[in-house]
C-alpha positions in Angstrom: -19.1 -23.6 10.5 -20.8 -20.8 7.8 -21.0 -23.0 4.9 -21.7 -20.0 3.0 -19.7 -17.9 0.3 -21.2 -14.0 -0.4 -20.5 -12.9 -4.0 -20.8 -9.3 -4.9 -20.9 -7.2 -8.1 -19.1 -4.1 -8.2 -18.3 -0.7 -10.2 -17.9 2.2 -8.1 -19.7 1.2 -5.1 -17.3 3.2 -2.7 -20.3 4.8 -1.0 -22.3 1.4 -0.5 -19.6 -1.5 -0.3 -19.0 -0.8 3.6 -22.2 -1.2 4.6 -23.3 -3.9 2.1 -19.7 -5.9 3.5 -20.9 -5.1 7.1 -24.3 -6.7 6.5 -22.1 -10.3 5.8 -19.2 -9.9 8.3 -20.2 -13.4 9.9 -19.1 -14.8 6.7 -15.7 -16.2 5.8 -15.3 -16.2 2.2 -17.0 -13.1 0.5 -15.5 -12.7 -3.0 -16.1 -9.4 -4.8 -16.0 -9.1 -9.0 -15.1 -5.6 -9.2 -15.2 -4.2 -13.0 -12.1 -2.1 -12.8 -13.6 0.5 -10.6 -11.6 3.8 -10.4 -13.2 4.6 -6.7 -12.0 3.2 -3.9 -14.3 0.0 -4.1 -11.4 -2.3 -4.2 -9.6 -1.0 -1.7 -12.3 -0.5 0.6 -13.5 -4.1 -0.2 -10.1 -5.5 0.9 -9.6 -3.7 3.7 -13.0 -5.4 4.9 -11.3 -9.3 4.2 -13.0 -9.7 0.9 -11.4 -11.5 -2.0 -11.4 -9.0 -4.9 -11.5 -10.4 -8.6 -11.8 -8.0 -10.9 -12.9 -8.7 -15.1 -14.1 -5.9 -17.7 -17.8 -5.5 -17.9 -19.5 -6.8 -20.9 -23.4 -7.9 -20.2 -25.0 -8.8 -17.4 -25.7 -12.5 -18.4 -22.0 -13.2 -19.5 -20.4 -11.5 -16.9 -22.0 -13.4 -14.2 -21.9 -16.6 -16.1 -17.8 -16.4 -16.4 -18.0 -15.7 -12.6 -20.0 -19.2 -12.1 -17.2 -20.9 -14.3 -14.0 -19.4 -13.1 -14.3 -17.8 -9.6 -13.7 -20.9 -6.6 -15.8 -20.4 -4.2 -14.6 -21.3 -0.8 -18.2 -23.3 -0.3 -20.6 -25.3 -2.1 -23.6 -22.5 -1.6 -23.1 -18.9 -3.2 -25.8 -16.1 -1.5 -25.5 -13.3 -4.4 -25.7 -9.7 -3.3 -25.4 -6.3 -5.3 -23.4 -3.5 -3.3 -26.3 -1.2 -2.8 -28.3 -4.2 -0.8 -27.9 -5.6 2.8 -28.2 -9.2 4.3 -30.5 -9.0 7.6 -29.8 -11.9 10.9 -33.4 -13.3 9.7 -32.0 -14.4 6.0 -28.7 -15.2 7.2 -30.6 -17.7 9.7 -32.5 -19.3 6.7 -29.7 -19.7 4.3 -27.5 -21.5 7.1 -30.4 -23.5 8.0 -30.6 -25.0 4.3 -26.7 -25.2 3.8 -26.4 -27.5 6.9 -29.3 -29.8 6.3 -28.1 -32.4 4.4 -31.3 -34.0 2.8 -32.0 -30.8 1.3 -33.1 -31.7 -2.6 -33.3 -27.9 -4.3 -30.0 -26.6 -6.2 -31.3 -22.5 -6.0 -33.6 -20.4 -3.8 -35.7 -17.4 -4.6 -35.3 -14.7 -2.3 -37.9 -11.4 -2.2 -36.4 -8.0 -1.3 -37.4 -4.9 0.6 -36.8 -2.0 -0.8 -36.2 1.6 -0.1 -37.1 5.3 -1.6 -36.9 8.4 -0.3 -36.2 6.9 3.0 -38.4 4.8 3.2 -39.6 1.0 2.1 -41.7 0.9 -0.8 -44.1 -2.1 -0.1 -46.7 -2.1 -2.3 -45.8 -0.9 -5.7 -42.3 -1.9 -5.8 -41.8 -5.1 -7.5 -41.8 -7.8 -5.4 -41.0 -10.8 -7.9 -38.7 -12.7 -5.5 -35.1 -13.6 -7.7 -32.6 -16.3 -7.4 -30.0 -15.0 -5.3 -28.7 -18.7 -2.9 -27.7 -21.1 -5.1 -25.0 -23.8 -6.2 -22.9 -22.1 -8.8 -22.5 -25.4 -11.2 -26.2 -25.7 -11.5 -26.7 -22.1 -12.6 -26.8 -19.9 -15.8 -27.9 -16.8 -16.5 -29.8 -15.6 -19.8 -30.3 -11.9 -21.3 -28.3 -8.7 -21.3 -29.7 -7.0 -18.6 -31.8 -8.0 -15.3 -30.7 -11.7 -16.5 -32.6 -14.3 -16.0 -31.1 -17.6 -14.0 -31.9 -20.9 -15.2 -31.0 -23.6 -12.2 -30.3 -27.3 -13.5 -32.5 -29.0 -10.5 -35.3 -28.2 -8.1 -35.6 -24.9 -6.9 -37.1 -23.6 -3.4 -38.2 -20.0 -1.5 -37.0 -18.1 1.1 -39.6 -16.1 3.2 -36.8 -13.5 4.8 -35.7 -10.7 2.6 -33.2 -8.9 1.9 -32.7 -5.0 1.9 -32.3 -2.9 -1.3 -31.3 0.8 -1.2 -31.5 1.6 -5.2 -31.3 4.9 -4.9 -28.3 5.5 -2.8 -26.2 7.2 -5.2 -29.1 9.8 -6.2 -31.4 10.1 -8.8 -28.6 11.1 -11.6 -27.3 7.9 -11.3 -30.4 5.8 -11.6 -31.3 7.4 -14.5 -28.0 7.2 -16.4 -28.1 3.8 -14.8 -31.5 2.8 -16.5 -30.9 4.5 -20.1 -28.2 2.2 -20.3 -30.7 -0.7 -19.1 -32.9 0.8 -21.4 -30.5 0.0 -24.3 -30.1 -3.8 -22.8 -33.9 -3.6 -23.1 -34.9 -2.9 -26.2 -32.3 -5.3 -27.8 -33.6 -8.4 -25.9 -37.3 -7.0 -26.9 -36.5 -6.7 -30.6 -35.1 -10.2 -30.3 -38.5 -11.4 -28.9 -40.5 -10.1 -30.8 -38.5 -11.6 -33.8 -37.6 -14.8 -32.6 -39.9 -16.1 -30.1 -44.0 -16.6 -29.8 -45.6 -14.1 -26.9 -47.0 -17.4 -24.7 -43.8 -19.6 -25.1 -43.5 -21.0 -21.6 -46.3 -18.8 -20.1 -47.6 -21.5 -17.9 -44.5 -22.9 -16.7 -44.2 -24.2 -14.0 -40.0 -22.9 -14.2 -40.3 -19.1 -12.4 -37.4 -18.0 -14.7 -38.9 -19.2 -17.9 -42.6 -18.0 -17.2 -40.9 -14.0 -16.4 -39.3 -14.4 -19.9 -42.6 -15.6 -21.2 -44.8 -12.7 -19.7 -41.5 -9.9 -20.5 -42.1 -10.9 -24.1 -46.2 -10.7 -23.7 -45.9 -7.8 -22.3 -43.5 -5.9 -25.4 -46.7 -6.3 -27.6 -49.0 -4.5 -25.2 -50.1 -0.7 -26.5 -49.5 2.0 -24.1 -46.9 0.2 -22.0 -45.8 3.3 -20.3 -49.2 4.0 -19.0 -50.3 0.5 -18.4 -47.2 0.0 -15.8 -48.0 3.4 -14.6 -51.5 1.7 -13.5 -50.6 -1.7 -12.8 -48.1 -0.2 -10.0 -50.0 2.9 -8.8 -53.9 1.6 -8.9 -53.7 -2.3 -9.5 -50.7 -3.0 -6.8 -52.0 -0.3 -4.8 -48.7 1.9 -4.5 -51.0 5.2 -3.7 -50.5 3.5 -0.2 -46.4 4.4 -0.1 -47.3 7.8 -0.2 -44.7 10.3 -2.2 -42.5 7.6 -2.5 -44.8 5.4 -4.4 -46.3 7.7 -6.8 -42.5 9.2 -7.8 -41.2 5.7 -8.4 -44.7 4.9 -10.2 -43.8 7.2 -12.7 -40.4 6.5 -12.9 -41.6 3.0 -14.0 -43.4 4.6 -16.0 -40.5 6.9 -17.9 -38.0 4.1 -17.8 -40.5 1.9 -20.0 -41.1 4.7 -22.5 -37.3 4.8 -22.3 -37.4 1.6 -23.7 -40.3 1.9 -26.6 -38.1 4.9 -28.0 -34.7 3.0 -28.1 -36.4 0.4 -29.9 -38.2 2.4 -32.1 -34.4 4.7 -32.9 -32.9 0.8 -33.1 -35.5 -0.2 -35.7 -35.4 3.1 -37.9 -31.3 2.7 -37.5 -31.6 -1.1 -39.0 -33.3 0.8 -42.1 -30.5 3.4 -42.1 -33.7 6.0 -41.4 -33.2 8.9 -39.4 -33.7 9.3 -36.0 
């Protein structure tokens, strides 16, 4: 028996949901929470045997949270995958390995990924921050408006196989007008931060979830963010070593976190009814 159910997010993921379906075929109850894609996504998805639910987009956080609440899954353990990323025989292996073993004590695992520019993987200066992606869906919530964080009610636990992560697969136009919209997300939860909340609140906790929130908010009062990630990824976490691939997406950190200083800069002159 696969004592496993595959969730997947989707809006227009026509060009990725095959493959990304493909990758959990051995499965027998992959549900899909389609946001009213006008593609083919849906159709595509049920052609493959997946169980399509479809709800309107509103943040990251909530939409995932009503998904936990109202979707059944068909098994107690949920593995989480977006469209544009791929389950490999190694992490299918571990996650079957803890579903079947009945002593097991942790309620979530954090997986890493592997992940792939300009055709090839990015291993140094992409991040690497492994994410809870197998878990039991009453134990979990999820905080923030955008690259949420998940909070698991019990004892949590790693998996060393990874997954695979093709972010650029619908082209460059779409990752940016997919990250100004992050951007946005962004600078809302960093204005809120910076307002509500102290810069080392959890910092040394021993909770993986809590201590990124912790260093996220350290980070917003940093100067020169843009060129500080810029550095961190290229020099510090050695990404000269991907070649190209590394230095382009290096700087595309880079941009995306100016991205964000500017919407919260436009957010805080709107607030004052300044122009931009």
């Amino acid at each position: 028996m696969n004592p496993v159910s595959i969730f997947i997010l989707t809006l227009n993921e026509a060009k990725n949901i095959e493959e990304c379906l493909k990758s959990v075929e051995a499965f027998d109850d992959i549900v899909v929470l389609d946001s009213y894609s006008t593609d083919d996504t849906v159709q595509l998805a049920e052609t493959k045997g997946a169980r399509v639910v479809q709800r309107k987009f509103d943040n990251w956080a909530s939409h995932q949270n009503w998904a936990m609440a109202n979707i059944e899954f068909k098994h107690k353990w949920v593995f989480y995958l977006d469209a544009d990323e791929r389950m490999t025989p190694e992490l299918q292996n571990d996650i079957l390995a803890i579903a079947n073993d009945p002593n097991g004590r942790c309620r979530g695992y954090f997986c890493g990924r592997t992940n792939y520019f300009m055709g090839r993987p990015i291993s140094h200066c992409y991040p690497a921050v492994p994410i809870m992606r197998f878990f039991q869906p009453k134990y979990i919530r999820y905080e923030r408006l955008v690259n949420p964080i998940a909070i698991v009610d019990g004892e949590t636990g790693n998996i060393e196989s990874r997954f695979l992560h093709y972010n650029f697969s619908k082209g460059l136009t779409e990752w940016f007008d997919k990250h100004n919209k992050y951007a946005l997300a962004e600078a809302k939860e960093g204005l809120k931060a910076l307002r509500e909340q102290d810069p080392d609140v959890s910092l040394f906790s021993k909770d993986r979830a809590l201590k990124r929130v912790a260093l996220k908010n350290l980070a917003l009062r940093l100067p020169g963010r843009p060129f500080a990630k810029f550095m961190y990824l290229y020099i510090l976490k050695m990404g000269f070593l991907d070649g190209r691939a590394g230095f382009t997406y290096c700087i595309l950190q880079s941009i995306y976190e100016y991205l964000i200083d500017l919407k919260m800069w436009e957010l805080k002159r709107t607030e004052k009814g300044l122009p931009v």
